[in-house]
C-alpha positions as CSV (number, residue, x, y, z in Angstrom):
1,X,67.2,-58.7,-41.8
2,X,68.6,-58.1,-45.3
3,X,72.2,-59.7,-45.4
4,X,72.4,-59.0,-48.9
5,X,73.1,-56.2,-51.5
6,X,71.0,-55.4,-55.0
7,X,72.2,-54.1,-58.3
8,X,69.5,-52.4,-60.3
9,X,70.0,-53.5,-64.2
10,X,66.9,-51.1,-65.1
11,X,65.0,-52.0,-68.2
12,X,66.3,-55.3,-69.5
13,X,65.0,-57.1,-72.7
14,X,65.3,-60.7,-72.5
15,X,66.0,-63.1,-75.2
16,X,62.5,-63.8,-75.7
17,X,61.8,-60.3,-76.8
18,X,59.9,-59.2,-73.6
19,X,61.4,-56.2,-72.0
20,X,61.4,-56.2,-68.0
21,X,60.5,-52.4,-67.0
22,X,63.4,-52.7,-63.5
23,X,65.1,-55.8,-62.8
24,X,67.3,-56.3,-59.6
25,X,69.5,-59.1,-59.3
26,X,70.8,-59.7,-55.7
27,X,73.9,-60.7,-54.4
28,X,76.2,-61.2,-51.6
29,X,79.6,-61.0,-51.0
30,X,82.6,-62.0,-49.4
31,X,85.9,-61.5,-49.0
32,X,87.8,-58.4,-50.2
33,X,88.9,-57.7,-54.0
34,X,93.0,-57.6,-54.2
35,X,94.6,-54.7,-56.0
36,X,95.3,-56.8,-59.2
37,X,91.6,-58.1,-58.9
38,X,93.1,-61.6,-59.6
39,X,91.1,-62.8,-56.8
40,X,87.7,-62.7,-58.0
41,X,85.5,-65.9,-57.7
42,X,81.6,-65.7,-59.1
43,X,80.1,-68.4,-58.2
44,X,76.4,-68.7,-58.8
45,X,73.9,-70.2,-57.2
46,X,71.9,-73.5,-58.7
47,X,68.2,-73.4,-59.9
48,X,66.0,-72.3,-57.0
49,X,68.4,-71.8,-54.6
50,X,69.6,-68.6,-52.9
51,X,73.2,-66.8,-51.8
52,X,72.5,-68.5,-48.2
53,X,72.1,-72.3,-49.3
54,X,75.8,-72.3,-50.2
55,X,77.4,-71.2,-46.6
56,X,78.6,-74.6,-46.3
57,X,81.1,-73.8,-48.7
58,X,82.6,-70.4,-47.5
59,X,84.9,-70.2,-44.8
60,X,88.7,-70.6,-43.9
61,X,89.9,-73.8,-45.7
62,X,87.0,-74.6,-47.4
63,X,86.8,-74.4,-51.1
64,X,85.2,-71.1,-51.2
65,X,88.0,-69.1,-48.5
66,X,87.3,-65.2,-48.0
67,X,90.9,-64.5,-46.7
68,X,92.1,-65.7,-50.1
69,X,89.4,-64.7,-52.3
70,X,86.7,-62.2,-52.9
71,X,83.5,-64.2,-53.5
72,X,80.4,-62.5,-55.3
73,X,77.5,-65.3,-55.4
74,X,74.3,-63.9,-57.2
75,X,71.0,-65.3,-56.7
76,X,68.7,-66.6,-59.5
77,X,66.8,-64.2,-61.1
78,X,63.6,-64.2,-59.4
79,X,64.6,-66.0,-56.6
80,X,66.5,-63.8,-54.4
């Protein structure tokens, strides 16, 4: 069961010159974007880890709340 979303970024050329032919970064999200989109948290994962190893922090009155904010937590390159 996917319980995750993709973005495609297409052809990306990293900073060491090589160019990545279609490059997807996954993420997931939570919460829902206010009309001022002042909202917004991104908070990324650490090395290795994925949108799921972070659950401990999302939920009412924990630091990472979904009925306050909207969350977007994008997994590592190559990880997720």
């Amino acid at each position: 069961m996917i319980d995750y979303e993709t973005f495609d970024l297409g052809e990306t050329k990293l900073s060491c010159a090589v160019t990545v032919p279609s490059l997807h970064l996954a993420y997931k999200v939570y919460g829902q974007l206010n009309a001022p989109k002042s909202n917004l948290i991104l908070s990324p994962t650490s090395y290795g880890a994925q949108h799921s190893d972070i659950y401990w922090l999302i939920g009412p009155e924990c630091v990472l709340d979904p009925e306050r904010y909207c969350i977007v937590i994008p997994n590592q390159l190559g990880k997720g």
